[in-house]
N, CA, C and O atoms as a GROMACS GRO file, in nm:
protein
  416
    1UNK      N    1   9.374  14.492   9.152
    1UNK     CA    2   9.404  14.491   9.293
    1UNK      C    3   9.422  14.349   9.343
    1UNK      O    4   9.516  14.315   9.414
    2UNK      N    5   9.338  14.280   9.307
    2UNK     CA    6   9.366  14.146   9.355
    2UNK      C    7   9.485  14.048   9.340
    2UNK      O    8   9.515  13.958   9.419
    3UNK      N    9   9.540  14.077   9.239
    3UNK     CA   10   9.669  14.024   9.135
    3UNK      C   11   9.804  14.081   9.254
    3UNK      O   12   9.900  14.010   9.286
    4UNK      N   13   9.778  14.221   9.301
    4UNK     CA   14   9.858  14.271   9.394
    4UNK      C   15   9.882  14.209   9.553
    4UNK      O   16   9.986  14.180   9.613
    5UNK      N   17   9.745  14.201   9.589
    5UNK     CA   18   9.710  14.177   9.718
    5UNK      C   19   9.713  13.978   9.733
    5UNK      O   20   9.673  13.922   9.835
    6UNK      N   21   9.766  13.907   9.617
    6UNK     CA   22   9.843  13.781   9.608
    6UNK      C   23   9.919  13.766   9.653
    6UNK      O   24   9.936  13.646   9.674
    7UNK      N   25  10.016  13.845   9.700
    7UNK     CA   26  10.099  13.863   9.763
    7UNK      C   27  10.089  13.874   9.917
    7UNK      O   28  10.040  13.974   9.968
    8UNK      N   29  10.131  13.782   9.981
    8UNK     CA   30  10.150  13.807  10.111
    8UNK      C   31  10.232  13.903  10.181
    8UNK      O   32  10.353  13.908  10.159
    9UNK      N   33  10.163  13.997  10.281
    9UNK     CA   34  10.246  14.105  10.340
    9UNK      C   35  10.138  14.143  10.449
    9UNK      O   36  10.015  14.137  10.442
   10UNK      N   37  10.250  14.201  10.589
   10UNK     CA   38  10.093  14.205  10.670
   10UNK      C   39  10.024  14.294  10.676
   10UNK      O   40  10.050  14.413  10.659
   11UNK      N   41   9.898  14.228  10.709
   11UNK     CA   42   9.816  14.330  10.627
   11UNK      C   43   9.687  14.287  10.478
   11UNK      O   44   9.579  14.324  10.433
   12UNK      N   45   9.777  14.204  10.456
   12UNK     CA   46   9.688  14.144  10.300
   12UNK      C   47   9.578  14.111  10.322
   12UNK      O   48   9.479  14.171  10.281
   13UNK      N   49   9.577  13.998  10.400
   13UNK     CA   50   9.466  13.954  10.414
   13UNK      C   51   9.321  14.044  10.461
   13UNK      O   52   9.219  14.017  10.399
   14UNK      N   53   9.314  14.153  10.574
   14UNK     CA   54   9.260  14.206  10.594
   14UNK      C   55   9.209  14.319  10.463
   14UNK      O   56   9.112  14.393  10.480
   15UNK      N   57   9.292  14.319  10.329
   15UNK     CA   58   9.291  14.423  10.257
   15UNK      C   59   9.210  14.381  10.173
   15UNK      O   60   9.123  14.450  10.121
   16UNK      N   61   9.241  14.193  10.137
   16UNK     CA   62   9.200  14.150  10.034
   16UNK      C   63   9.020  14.108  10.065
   16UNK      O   64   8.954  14.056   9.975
   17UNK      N   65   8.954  14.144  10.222
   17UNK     CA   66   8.860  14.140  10.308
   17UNK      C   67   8.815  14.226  10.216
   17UNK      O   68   8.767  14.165  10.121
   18UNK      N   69   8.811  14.380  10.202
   18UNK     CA   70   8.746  14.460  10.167
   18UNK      C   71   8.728  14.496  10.033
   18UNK      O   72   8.672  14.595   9.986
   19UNK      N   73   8.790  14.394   9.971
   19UNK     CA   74   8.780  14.405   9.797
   19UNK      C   75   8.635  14.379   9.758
   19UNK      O   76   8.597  14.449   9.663
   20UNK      N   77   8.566  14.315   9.796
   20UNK     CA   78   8.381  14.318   9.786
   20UNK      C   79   8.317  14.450   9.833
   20UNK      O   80   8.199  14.484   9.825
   21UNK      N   81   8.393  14.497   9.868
   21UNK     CA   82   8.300  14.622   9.941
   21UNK      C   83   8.368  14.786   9.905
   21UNK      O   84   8.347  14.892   9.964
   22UNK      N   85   8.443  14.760   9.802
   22UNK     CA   86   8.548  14.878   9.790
   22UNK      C   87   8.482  14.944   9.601
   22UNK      O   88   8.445  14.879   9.503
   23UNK      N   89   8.491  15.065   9.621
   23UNK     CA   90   8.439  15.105   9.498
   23UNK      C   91   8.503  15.216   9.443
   23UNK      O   92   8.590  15.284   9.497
   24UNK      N   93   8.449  15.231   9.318
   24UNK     CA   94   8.564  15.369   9.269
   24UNK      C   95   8.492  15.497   9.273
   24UNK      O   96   8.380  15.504   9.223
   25UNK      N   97   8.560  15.622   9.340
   25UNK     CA   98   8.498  15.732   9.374
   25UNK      C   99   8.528  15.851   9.311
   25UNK      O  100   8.490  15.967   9.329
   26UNK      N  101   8.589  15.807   9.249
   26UNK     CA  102   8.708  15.959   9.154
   26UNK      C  103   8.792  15.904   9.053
   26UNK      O  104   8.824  15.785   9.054
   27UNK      N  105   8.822  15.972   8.978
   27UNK     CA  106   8.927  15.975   8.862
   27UNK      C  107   9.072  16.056   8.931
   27UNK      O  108   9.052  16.100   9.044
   28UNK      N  109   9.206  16.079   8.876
   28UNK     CA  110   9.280  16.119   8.975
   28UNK      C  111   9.287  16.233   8.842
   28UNK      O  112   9.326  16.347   8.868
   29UNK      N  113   9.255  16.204   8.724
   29UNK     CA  114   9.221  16.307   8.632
   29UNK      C  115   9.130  16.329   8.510
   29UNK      O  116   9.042  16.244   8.516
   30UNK      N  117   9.116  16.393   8.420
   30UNK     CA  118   9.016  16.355   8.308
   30UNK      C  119   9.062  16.245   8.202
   30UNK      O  120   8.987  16.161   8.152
   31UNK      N  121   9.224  16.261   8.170
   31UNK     CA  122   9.271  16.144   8.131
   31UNK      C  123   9.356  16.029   8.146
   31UNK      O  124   9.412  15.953   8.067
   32UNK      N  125   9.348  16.042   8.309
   32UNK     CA  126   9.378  15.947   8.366
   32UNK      C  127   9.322  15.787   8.419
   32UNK      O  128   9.201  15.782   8.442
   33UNK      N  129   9.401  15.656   8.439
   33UNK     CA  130   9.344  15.574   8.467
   33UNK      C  131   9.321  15.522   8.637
   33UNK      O  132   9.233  15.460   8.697
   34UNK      N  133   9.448  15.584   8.674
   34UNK     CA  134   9.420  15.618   8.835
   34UNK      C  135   9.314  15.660   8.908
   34UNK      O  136   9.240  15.749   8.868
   35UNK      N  137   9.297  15.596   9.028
   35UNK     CA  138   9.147  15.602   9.090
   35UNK      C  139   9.140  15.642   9.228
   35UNK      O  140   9.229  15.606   9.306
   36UNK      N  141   9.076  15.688   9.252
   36UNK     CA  142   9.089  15.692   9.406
   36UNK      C  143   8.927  15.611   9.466
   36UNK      O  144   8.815  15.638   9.422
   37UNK      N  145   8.958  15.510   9.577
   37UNK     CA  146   8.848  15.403   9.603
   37UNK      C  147   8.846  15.449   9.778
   37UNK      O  148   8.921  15.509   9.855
   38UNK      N  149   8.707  15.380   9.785
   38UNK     CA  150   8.638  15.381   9.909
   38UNK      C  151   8.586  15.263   9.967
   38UNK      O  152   8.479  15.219   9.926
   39UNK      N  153   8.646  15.208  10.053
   39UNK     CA  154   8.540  15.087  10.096
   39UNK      C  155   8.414  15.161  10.130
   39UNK      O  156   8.392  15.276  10.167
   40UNK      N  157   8.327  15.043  10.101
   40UNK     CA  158   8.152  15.089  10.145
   40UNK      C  159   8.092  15.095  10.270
   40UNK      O  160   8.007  15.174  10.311
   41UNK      N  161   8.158  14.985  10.334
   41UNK     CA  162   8.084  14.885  10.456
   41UNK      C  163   8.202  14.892  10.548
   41UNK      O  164   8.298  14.966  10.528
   42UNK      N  165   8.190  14.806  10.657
   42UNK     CA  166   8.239  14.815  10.761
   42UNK      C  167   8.363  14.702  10.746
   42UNK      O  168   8.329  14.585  10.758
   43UNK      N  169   8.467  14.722  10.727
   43UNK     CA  170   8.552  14.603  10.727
   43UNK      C  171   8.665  14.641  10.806
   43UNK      O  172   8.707  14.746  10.855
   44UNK      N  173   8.716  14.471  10.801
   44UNK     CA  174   8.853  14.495  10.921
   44UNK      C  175   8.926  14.609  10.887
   44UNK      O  176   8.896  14.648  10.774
   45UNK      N  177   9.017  14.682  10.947
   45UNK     CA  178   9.090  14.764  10.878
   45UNK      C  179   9.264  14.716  10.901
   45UNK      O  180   9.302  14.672  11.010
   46UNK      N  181   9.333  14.728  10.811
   46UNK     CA  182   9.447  14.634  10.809
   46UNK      C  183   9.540  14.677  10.903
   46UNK      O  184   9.491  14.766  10.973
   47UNK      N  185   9.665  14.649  10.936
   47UNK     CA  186   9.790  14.677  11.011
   47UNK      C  187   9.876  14.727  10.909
   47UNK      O  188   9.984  14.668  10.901
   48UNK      N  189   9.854  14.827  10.822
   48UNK     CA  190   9.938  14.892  10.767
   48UNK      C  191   9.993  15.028  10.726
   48UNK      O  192   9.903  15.101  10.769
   49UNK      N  193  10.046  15.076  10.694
   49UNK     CA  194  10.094  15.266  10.750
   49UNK      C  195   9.976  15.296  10.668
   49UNK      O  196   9.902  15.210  10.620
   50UNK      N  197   9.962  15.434  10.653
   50UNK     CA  198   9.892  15.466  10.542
   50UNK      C  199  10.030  15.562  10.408
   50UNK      O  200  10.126  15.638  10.420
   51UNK      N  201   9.953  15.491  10.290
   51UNK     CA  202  10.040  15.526  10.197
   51UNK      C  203  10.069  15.438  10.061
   51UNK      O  204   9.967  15.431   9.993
   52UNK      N  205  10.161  15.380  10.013
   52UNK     CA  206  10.161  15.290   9.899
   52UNK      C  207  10.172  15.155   9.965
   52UNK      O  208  10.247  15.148  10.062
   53UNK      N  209  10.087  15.011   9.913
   53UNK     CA  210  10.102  14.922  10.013
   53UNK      C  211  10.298  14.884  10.025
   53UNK      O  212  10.366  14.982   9.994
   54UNK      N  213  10.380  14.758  10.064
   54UNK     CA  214  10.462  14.737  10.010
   54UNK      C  215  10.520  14.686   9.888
   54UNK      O  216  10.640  14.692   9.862
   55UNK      N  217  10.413  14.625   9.800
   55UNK     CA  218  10.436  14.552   9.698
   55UNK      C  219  10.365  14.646   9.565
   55UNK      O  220  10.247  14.678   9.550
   56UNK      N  221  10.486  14.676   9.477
   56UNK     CA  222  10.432  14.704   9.356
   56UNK      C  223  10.456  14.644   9.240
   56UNK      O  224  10.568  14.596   9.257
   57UNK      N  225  10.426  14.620   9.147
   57UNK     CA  226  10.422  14.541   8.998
   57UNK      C  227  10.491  14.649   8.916
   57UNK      O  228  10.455  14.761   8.952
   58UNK      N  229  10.570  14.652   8.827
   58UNK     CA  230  10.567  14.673   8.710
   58UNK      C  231  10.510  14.621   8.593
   58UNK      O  232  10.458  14.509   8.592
   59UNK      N  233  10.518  14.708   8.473
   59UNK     CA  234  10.434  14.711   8.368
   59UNK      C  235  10.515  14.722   8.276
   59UNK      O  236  10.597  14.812   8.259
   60UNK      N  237  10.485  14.590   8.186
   60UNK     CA  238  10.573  14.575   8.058
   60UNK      C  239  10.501  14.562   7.925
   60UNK      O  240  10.397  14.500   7.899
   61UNK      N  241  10.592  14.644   7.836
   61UNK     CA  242  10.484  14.608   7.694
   61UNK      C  243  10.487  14.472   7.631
   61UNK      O  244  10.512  14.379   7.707
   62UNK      N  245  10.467  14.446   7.507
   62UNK     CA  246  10.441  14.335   7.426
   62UNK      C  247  10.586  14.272   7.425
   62UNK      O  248  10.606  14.150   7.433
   63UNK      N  249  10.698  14.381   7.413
   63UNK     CA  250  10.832  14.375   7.407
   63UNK      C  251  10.888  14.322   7.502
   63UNK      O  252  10.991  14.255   7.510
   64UNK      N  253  10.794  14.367   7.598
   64UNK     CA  254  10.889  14.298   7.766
   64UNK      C  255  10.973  14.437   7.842
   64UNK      O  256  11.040  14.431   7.945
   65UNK      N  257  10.949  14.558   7.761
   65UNK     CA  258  11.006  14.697   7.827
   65UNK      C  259  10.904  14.738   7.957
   65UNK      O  260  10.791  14.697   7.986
   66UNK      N  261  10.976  14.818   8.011
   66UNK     CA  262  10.939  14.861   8.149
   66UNK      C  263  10.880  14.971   8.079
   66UNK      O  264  10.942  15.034   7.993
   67UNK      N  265  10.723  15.005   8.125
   67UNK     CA  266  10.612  15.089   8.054
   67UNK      C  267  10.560  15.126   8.177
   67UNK      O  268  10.465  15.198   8.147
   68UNK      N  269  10.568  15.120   8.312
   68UNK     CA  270  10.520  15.206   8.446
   68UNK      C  271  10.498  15.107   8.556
   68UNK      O  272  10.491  14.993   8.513
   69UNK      N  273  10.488  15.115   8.669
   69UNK     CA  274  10.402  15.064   8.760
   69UNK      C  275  10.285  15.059   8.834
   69UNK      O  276  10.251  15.177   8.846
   70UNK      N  277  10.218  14.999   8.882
   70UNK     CA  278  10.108  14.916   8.931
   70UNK      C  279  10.120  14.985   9.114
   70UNK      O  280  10.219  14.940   9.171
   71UNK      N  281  10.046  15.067   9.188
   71UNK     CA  282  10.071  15.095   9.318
   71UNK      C  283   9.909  15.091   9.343
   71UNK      O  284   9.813  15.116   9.270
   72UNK      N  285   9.926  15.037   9.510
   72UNK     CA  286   9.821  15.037   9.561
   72UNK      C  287   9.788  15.140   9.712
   72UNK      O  288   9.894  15.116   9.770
   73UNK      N  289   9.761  15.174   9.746
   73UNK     CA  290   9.731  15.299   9.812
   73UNK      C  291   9.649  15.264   9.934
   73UNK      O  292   9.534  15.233   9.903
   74UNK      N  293   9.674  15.260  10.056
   74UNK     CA  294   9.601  15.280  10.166
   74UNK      C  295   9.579  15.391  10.264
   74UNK      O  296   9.670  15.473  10.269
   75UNK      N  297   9.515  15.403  10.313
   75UNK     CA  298   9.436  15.518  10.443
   75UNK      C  299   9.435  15.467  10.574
   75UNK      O  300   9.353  15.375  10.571
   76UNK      N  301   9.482  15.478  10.692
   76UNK     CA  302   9.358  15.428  10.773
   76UNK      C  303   9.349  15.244  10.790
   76UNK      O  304   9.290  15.181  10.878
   77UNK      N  305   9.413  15.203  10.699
   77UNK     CA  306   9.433  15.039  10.720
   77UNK      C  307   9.302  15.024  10.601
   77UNK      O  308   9.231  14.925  10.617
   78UNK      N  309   9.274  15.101  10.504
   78UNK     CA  310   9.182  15.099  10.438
   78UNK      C  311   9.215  15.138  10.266
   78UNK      O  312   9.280  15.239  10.238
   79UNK      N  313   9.173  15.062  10.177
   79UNK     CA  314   9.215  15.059  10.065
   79UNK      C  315   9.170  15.208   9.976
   79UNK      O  316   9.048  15.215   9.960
   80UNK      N  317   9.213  15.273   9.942
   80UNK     CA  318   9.199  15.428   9.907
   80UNK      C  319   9.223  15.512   9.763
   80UNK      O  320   9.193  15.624   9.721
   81UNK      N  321   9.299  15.390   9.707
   81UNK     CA  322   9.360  15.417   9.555
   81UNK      C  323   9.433  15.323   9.518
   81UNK      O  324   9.490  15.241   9.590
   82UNK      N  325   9.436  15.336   9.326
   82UNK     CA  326   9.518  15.243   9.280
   82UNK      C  327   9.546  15.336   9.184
   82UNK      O  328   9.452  15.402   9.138
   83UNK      N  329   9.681  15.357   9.139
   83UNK     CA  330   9.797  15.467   9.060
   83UNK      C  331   9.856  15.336   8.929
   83UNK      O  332   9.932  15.243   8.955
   84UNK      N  333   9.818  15.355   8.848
   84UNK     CA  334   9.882  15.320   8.758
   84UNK      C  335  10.003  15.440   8.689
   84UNK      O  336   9.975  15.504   8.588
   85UNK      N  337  10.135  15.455   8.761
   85UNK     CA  338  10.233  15.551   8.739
   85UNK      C  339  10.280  15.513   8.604
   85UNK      O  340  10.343  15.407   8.604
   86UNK      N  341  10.264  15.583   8.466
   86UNK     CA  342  10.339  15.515   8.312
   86UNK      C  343  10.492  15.599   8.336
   86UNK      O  344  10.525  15.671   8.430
   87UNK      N  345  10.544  15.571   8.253
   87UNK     CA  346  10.669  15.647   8.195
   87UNK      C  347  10.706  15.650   8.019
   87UNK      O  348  10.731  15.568   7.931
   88UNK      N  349  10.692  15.803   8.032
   88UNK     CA  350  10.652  15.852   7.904
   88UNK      C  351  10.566  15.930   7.893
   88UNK      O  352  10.501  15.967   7.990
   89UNK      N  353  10.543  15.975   7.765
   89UNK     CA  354  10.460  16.133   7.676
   89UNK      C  355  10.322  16.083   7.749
   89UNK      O  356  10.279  16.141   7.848
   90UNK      N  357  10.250  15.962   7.688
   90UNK     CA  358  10.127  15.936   7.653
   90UNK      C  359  10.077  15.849   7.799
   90UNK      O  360  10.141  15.754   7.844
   91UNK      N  361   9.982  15.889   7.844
   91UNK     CA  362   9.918  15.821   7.935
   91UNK      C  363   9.842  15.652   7.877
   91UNK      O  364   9.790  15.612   7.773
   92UNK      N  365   9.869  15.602   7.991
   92UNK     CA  366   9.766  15.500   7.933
   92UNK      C  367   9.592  15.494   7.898
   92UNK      O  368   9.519  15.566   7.968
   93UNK      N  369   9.551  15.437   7.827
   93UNK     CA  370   9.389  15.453   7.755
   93UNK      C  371   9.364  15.388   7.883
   93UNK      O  372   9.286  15.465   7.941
   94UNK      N  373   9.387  15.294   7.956
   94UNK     CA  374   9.307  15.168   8.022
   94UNK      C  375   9.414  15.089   8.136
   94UNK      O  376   9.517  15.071   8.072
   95UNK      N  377   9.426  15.053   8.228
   95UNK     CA  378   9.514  14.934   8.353
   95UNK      C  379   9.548  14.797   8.203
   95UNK      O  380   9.491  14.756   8.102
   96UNK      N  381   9.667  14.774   8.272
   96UNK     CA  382   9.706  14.703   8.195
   96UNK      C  383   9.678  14.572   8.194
   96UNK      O  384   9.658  14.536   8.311
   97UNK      N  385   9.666  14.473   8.108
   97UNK     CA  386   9.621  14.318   8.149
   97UNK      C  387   9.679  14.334   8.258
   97UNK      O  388   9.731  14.435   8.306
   98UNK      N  389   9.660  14.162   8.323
   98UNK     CA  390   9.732  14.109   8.400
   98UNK      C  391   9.850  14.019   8.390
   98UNK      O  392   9.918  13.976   8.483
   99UNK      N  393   9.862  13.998   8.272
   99UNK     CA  394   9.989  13.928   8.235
   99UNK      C  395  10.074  14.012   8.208
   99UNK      O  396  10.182  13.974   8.164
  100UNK      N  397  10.047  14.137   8.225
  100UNK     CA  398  10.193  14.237   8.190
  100UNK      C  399  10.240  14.310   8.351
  100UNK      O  400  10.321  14.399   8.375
  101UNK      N  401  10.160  14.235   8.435
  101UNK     CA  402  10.230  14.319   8.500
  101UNK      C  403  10.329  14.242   8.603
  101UNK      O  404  10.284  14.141   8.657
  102UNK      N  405  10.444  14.278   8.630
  102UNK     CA  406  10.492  14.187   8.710
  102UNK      C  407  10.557  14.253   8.835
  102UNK      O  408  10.574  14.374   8.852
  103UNK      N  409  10.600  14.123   8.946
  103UNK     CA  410  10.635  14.206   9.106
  103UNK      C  411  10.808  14.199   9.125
  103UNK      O  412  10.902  14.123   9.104
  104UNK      N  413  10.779  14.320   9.176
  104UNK     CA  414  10.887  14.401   9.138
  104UNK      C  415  11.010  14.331   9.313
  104UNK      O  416  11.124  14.374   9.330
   0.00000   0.00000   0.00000
């Protein structure tokens, strides 16, 4: 999330506020790496729709191929999920480094 929220857009700053206080509350499946998060505490809540933020990353393999994207998810002006979307058969085991992922 943080690698995402580097990005300036409005809104960030208030988002990148609640990254100390935001936790993971769910799986989006049993073999999935997607999450659905909750801030804990009371934080600003951002100026932004609710839905995917504007900025997403793609995800490249060792090769440099396009292997899925990187989305971040808000509620409420409140951070709510992060979707690692693959493309292809096999889900991913794990979020991908951070050097693979890049903004799109």
């Amino acid at each position: 999330m943080e690698r995402i929220l580097q990005v300036d857009f409005p809104g960030a700053a208030e988002l990148r506020n609640q990254l100390g206080q935001v936790r993971v509350v769910a799986l989006w499946g049993s073999n999935s790496v997607s999450v659905d998060l909750r801030v804990m505490d009371d934080a600003p809540r951002a100026p932004v729709p609710t839905g995917a933020s504007p900025v997403t990353f793609t995800v490249i393999d060792e090769e440099g191929e396009l292997v899925g994207e990187i989305l971040l998810w808000t509620e409420s002006g409140m951070l709510s999920g992060l979707e690692y979307a693959w493309y292809g058969d096999q889900p991913p085991a794990s979020l991908p480094e951070v050097d693979r992922m890049v903004m799109q």
